[in-house]
C-alpha angles and dihedrals in degrees: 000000000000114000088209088072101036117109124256125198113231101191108299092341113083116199120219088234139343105272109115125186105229118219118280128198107223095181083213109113124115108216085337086302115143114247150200092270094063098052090056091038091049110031088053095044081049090064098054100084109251123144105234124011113195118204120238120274105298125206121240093189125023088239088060089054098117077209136016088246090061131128121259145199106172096096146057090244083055107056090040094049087055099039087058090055092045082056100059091042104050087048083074108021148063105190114123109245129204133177134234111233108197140144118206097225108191090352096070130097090054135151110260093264093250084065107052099284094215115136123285107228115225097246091063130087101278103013137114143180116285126224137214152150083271145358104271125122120237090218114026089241088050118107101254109247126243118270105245120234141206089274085048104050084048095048089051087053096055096049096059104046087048089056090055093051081051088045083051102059087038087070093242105177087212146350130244111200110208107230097141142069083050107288126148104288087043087045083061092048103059129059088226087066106018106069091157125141102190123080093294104057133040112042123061084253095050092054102047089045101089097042089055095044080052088051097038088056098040076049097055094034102059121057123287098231096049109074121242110203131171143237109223124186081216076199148026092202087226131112109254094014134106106317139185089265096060093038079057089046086042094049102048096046083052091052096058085045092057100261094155091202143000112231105205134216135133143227137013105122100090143042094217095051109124109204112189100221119212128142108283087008085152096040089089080060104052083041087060101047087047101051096042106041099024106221128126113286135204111209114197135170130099097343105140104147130080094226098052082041087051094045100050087062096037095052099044098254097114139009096215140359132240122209121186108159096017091058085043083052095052114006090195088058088127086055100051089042092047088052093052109054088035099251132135127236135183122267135172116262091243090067096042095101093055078074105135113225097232086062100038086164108049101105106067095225097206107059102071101116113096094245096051095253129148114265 
């Protein structure tokens, strides 16, 4: 039997297999407002047959939008805007769905990337002033970002905990907590971005405290019986920045605290970071959390065949894969896998008869109800 498409317990939510949809910007909010364009992205992503599908980083304050087309989650439009997409979605489809809390620090207020995607200074039409744990740029022509204080650092931790009470009546199946591609909890995290001298900068333990406090009050906030995870860059690739041995210090300081995986990535905080790409090039890094705090890992980066994706489960690197472009490239990525490795995976009715004849049970029949249930 293919590991790939075995389940795997997060938490209290079980996923059907180990194929996880990685978050994906779409740059096509309207005042965070949910649009158009994500019912179409995610209701047809929510028909591929992966077992768990995470919605793009989603803003818990204008001001942590990393555009002004981002996704958000701070006001009553907006949970209105996104719970009529989930409707429409979970009328056709079984797949668990989480979302993705962030805030972008010192990287908001940017251009949409296809259109440059270089910061938008607060004195032009549609941008805004930056924060961050100090006021350092992220580019050298970008405005430096306010140094947040005590108010603020209380202010960003409302705002989360008051998303994922939002994310909560929304029916989220789980949380995803955005500490990772340099935004503001992973500019904490590292000494290129974090020059602070008080309690929250300086020592390994400074620097991890107000991510935790962030993680602690999404925790306590969302319900105990859905799981809250997180999304760690395990490196900066630069000397002197974030490295594996914090992300395992991290890790296991978030799993006393609950965290019920560790989603890993890397990079993202700096511009002079040098990332050696090869297919699976993070995957070491998810191997070693997992090995060493023992709690579920993602692995992500570059893995694009059924049969690597099948072979980092199988071989104990990873408890799960995420996929972001590749899903984007074919969105029936989870089908053709699942043919390959002669697996089954679930499918609307409607779809049942594309079924190609060298595969005759590769729809599983009796999953069509929007809960998963048997029919």
């Amino acid at each position: 039997m293919s590991r790939l498409f075995s389940p795997l317990p997060l938490g209290s939510l079980t996923l059907p297999n180990r194929i996880v949809i990685a978050p994906m910007c779409q740059y096509a909010a309207i005042d965070g407002n949910a649009t158009d364009w994500h019912l179409i992205h995610l209701g047809s992503l929510a028909l591929s047959g992966a077992g768990l599908m995470v919605l793009e980083a989603t803003a818990v304050s204008p001001e942590g939008r990393i555009s002004a087309a981002d996704l958000g989650l701070w006001n009553d439009a907006n949970e209105t805007a996104l719970a009529l997409v989930l409707a429409s979605v979970r009328r056709h489809a079984a797949m668990p769905l989480a979302i993705q809390l962030s805030h972008a620090g010192r990287k908001a207020s940017t251009q949409v990337p296809w259109e440059g995607g270089s910061q938008v200074h607060p004195h032009e039409p549609a941008g805004w002033q930056t924060l961050g744990p100090s006021a350092v740029p992220h580019a050298a022509t970008d405005t430096p970002p306010h140094t947040l204080d005590p108010a603020g650092l209380r202010r960003v931790r409302d705002d989360f905990a008051r998303a994922a009470r939002r994310a909560a009546r929304l029916g989220f199946d789980g949380i995803e907590l955005h500490a990772a591609h340099g935004y503001l909890l992973h500019q904490f995290l590292s000494p290129l971005a974090n020059h602070r001298t008080d309690a929250y900068g300086g020592s390994l333990e400074n620097r991890m405290r107000f991510p935790l406090e962030v993680f602690e009050a999404v925790r306590e906030a969302f319900p105990a019986d859905r799981p809250v995870w997180i999304r760690l860059s395990a490196t900066d690739w630069v000397e002197g920045g974030w490295d594996l041995d914090g992300t395992v210090a991290l890790s296991h300081a978030l799993k006393a605290r609950g965290c019920a995986a560790i989603h890993v990535s890397s990079g993202g905080v700096s511009t002079a970071q040098a990332i050696p790409l090869a297919p699976g090039y993070q995957v070491p890094h998810a191997r070693r959390v997992k090995a060493e705090v023992g709690l579920p890992t993602i692995a992500v980066g570059l893995i694009t065949s059924a049969a690597h994706a099948d072979a980092v489960i199988a071989d104990g690197e990873a408890d799960a894969v995420g996929l972001a472009r590749a899903m984007l490239y074919d969105p029936r990525w989870p089908w053709h896998a699942a043919a390959e490795l002669g697996a089954q995976v679930a499918a609307p009715p409607q779809y049942w008869r594309c079924q190609p004849r060298e595969a005759k049970n590769l729809f599983d029949m009796t999953r069509q109800g929007p809960s998963g249930r048997t029919m």
